[in-house]
VEXMARMI-627638 format. One record per atom (N, C-alpha, C): residue in three letters; x, y, z. Coordinates in pm, 1 decimal, decimal comma. Layout:
# VEXMARMI-627638
+------+----------+----------+----------+
! rest !        X !        Y !        Z !
+------+----------+----------+----------+
!  Ala !        X !        Y !        Z !
...
+------+----------+----------+----------+
This chain:
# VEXMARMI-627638
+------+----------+----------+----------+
! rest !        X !        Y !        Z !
+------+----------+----------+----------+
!  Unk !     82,9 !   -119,2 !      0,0 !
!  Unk !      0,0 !      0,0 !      0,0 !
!  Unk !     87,4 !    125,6 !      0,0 !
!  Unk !     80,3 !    222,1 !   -120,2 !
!  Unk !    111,1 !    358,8 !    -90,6 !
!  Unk !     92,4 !    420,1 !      4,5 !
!  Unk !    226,2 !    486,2 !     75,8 !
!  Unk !    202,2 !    554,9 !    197,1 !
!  Unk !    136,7 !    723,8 !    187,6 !
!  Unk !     70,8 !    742,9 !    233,9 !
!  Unk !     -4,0 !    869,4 !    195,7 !
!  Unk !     43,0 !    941,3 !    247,2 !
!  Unk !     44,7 !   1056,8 !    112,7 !
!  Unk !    156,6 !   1200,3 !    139,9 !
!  Unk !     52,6 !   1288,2 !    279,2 !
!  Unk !    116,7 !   1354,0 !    315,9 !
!  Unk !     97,0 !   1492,7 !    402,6 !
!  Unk !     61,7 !   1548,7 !    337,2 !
!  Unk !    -65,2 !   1612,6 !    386,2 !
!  Unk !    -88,6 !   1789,2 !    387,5 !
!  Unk !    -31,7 !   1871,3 !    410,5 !
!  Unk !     26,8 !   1986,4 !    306,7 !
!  Unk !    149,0 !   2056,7 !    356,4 !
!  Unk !     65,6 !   2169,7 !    391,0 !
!  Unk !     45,6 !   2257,4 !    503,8 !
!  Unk !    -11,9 !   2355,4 !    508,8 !
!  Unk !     37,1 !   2490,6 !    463,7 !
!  Unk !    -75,8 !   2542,2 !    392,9 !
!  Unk !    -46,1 !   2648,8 !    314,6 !
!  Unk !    -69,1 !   2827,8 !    389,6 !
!  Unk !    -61,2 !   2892,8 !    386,6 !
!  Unk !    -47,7 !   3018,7 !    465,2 !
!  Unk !    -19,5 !   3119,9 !    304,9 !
!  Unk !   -105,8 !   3271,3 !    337,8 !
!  Unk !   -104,0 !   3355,9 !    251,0 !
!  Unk !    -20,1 !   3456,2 !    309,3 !
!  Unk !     68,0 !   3527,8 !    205,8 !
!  Unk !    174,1 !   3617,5 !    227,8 !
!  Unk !     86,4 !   3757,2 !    244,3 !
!  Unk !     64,8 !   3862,1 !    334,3 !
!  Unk !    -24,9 !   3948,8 !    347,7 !
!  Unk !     54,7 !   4082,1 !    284,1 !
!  Unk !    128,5 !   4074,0 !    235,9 !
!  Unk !    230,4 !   4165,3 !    159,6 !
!  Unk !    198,9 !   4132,4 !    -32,0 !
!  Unk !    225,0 !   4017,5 !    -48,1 !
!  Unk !    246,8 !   3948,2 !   -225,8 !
!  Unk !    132,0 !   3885,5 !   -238,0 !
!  Unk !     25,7 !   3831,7 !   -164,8 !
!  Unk !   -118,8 !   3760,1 !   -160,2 !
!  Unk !    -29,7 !   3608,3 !   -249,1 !
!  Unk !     17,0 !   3536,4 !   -224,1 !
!  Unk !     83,1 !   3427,3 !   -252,2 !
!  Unk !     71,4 !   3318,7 !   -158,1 !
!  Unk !     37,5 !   3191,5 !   -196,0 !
!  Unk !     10,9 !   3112,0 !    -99,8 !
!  Unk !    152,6 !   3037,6 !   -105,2 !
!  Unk !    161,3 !   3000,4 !     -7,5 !
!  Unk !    260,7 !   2999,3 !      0,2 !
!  Unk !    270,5 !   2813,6 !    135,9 !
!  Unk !    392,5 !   2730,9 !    132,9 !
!  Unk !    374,5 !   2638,1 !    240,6 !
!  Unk !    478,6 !   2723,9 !    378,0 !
!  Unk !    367,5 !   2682,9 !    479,6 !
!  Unk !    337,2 !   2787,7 !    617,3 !
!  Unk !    535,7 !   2803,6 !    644,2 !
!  Unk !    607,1 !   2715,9 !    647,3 !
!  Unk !    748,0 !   2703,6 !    632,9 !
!  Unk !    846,6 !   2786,3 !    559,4 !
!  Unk !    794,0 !   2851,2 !    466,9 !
!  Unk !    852,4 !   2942,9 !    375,1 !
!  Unk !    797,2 !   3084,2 !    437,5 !
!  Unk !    741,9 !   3079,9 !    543,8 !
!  Unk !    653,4 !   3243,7 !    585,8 !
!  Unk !    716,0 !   3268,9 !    707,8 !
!  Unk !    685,3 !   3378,6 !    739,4 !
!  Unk !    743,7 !   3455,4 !    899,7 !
!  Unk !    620,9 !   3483,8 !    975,4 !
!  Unk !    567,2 !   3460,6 !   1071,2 !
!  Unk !    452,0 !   3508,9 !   1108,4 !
!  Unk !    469,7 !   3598,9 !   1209,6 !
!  Unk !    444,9 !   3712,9 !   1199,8 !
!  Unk !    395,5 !   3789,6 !   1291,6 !
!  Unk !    297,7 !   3839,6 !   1362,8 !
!  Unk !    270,0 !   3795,2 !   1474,3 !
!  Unk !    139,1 !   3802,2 !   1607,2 !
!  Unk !    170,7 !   3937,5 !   1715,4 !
!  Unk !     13,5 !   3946,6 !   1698,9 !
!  Unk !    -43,2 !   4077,1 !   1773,4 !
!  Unk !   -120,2 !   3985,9 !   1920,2 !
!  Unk !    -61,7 !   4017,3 !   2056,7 !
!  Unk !   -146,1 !   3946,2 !   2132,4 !
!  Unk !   -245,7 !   3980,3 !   2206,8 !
!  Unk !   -354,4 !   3936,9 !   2332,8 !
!  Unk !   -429,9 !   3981,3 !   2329,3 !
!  Unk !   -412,0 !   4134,5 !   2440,5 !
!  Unk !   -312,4 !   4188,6 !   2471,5 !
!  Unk !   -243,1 !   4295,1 !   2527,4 !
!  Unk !   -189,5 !   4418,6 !   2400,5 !
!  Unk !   -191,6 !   4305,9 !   2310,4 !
!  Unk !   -187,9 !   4436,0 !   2210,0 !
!  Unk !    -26,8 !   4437,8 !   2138,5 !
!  Unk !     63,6 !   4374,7 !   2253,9 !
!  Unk !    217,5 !   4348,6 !   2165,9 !
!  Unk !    215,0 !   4277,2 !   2062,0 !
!  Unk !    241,0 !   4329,5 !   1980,4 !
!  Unk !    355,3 !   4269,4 !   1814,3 !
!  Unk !    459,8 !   4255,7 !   1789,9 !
!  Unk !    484,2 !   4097,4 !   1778,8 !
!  Unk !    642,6 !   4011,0 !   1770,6 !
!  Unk !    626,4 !   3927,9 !   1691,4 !
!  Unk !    773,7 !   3931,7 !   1674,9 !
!  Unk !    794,9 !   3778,8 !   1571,7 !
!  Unk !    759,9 !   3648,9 !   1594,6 !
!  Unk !    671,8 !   3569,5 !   1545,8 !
!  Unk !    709,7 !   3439,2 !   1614,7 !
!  Unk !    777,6 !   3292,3 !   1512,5 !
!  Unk !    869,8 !   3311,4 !   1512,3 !
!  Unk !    959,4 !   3192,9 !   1459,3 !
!  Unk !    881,7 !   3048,0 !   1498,2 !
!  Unk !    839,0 !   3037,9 !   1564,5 !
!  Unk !    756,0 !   2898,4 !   1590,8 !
!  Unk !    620,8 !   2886,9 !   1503,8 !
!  Unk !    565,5 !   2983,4 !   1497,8 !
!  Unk !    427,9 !   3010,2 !   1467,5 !
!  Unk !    326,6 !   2946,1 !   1570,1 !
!  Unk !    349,2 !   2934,2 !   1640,4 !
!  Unk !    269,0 !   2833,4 !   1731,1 !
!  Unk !    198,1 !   2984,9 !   1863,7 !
!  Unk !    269,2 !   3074,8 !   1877,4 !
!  Unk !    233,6 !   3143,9 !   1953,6 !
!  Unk !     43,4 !   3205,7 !   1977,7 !
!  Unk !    -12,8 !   3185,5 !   2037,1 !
!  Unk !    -91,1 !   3262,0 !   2087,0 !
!  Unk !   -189,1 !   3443,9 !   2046,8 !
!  Unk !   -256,1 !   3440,8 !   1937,4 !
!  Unk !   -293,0 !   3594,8 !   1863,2 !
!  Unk !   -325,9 !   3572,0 !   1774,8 !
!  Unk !   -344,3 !   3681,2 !   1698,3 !
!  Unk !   -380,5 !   3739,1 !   1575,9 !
!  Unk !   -254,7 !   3684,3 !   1497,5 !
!  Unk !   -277,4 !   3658,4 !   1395,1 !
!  Unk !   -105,2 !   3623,7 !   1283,7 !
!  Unk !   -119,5 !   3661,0 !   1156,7 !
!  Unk !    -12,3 !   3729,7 !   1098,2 !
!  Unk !      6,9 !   3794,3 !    967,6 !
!  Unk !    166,7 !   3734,7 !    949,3 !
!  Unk !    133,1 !   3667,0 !    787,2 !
!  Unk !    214,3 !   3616,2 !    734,0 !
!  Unk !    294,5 !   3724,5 !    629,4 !
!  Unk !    428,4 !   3691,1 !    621,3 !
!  Unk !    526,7 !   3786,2 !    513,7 !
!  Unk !    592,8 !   3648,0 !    460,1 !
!  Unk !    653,2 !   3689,1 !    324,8 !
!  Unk !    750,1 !   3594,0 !    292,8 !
!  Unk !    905,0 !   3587,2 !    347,1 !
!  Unk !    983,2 !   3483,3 !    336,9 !
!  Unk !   1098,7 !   3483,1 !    406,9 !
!  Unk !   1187,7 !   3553,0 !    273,8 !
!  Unk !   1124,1 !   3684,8 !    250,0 !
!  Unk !   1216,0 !   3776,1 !    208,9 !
!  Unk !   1256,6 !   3887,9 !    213,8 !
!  Unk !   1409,9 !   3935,8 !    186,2 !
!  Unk !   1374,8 !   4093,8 !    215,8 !
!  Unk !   1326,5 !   4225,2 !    147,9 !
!  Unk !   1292,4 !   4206,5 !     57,1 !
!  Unk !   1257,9 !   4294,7 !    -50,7 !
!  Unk !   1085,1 !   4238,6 !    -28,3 !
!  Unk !   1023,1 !   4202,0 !     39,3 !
!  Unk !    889,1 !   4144,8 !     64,4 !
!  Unk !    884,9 !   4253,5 !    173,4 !
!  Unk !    946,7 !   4194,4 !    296,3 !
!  Unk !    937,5 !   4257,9 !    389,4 !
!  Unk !    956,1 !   4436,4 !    405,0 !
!  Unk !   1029,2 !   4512,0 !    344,1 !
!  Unk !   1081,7 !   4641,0 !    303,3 !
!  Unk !    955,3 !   4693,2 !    247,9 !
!  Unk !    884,9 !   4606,9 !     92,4 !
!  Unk !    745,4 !   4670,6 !     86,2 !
!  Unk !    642,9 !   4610,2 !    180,8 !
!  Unk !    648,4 !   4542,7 !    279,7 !
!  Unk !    556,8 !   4538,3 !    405,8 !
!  Unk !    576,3 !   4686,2 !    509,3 !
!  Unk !    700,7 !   4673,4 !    514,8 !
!  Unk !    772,8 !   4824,2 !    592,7 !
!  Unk !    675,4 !   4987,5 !    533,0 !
!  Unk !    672,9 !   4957,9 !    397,8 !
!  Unk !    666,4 !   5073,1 !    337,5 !
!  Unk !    512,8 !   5112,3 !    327,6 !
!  Unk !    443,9 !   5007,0 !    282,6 !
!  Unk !    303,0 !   5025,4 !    253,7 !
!  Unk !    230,9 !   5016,5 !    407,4 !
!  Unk !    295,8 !   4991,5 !    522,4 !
!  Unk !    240,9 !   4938,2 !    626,4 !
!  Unk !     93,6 !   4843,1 !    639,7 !
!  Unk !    116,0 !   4764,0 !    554,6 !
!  Unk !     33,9 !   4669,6 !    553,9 !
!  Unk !      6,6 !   4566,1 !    677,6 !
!  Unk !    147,9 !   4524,3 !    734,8 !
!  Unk !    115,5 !   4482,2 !    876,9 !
!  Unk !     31,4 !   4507,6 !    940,1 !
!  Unk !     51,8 !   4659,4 !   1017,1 !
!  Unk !     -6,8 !   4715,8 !   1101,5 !
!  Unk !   -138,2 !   4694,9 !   1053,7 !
!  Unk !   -222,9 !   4712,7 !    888,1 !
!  Unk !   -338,5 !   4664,1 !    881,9 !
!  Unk !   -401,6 !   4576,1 !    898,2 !
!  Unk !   -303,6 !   4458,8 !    893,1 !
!  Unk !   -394,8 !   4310,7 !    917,7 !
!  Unk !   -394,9 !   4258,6 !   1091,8 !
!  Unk !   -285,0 !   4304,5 !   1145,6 !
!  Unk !   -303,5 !   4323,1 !   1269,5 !
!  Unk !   -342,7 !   4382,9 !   1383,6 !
!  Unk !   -422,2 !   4493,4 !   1290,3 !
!  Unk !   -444,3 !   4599,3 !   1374,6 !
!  Unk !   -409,9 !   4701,7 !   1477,9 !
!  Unk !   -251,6 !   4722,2 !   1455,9 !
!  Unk !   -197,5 !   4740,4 !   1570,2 !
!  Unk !    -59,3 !   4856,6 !   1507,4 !
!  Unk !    -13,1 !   4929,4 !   1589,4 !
!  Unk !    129,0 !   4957,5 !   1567,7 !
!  Unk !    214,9 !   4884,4 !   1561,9 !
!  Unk !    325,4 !   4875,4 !   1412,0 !
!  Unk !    398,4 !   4816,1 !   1431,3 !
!  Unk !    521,4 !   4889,2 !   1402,9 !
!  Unk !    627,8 !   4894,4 !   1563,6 !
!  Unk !    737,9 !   4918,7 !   1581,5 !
!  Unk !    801,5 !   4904,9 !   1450,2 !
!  Unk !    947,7 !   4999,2 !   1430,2 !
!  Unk !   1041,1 !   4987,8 !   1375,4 !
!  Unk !   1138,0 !   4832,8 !   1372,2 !
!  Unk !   1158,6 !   4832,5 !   1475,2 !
!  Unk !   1217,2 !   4727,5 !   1608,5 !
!  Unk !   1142,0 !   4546,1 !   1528,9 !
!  Unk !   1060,8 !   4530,0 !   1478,7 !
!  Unk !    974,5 !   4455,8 !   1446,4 !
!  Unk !   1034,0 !   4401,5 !   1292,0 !
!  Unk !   1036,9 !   4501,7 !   1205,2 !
!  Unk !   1088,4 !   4518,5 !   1074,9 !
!  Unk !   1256,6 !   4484,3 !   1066,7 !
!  Unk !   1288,8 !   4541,7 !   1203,4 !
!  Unk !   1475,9 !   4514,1 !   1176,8 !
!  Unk !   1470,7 !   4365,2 !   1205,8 !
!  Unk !   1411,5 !   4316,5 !   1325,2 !
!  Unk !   1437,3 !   4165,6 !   1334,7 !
!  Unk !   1365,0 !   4077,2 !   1239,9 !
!  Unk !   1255,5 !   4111,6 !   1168,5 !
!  Unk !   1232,4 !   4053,9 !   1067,9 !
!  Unk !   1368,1 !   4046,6 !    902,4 !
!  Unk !   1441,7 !   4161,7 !    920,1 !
!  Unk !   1515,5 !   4166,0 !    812,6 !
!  Unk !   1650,6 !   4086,8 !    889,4 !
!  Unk !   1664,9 !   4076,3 !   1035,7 !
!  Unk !   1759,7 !   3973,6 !   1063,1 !
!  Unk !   1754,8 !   3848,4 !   1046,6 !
!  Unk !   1627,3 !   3815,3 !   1076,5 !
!  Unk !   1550,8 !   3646,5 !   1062,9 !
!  Unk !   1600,3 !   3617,6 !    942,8 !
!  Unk !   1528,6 !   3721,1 !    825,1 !
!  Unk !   1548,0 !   3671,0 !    685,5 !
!  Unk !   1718,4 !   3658,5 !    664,5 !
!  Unk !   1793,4 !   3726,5 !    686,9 !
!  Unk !   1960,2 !   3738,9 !    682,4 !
!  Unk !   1988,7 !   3614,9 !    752,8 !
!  Unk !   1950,5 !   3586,8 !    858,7 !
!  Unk !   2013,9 !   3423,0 !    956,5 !
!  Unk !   1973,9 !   3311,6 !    839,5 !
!  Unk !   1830,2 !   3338,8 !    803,3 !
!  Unk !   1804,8 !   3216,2 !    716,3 !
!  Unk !   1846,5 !   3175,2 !    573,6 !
!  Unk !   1947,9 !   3317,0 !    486,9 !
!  Unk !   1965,0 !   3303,1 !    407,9 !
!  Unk !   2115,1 !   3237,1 !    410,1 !
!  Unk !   2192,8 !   3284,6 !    536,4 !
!  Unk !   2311,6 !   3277,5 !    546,0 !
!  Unk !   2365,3 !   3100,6 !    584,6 !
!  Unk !   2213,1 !   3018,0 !    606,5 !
!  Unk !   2219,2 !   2936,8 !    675,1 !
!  Unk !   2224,2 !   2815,2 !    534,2 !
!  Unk !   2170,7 !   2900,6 !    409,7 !
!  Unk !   2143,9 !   2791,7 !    341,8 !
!  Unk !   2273,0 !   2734,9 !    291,0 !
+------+----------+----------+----------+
């Protein structure tokens, strides 16, 4: 018997509208206090807005402030730099 593939779960880029598998995305959560952080796990607790694991994605996320729209929330400077570090650790890693 064929072993049956996985469901790869898919997640939309809220920057490029690209679906994208959830592994290739950065999610960023708004919680119910109102802070906005990265969460590298995705597993965290909130509201979640997906970007791609890129930096020229992220820069027009920066620019258009689209974040802050889907999360409803201010989003720090501080937010955007560690997102452009994440993407730099992960590129450097490949």
């Amino acid at each position: 018997m064929a072993k049956k593939k996985r469901k790869i779960p898919q997640r939309k880029c809220v920057v490029t509208n690209e679906m994208k598998p959830k592994k290739e995305l950065i999610r960023i959560v708004r919680n119910k206090e109102g802070e906005v952080f990265v969460d590298p796990t995705g597993k965290k607790n909130g509201r979640g807005a997906y970007v791609s694991n890129d930096l020229a994605v992220i820069e027009k996320a920066e620019k258009t402030g689209v974040l802050g729209q889907q999360l409803n929330a201010e989003i720090e400077p501080s937010i955007y730099e560690e997102l452009k570090q994440f993407v730099k650790g992960h590129t450097d890693e490949k």
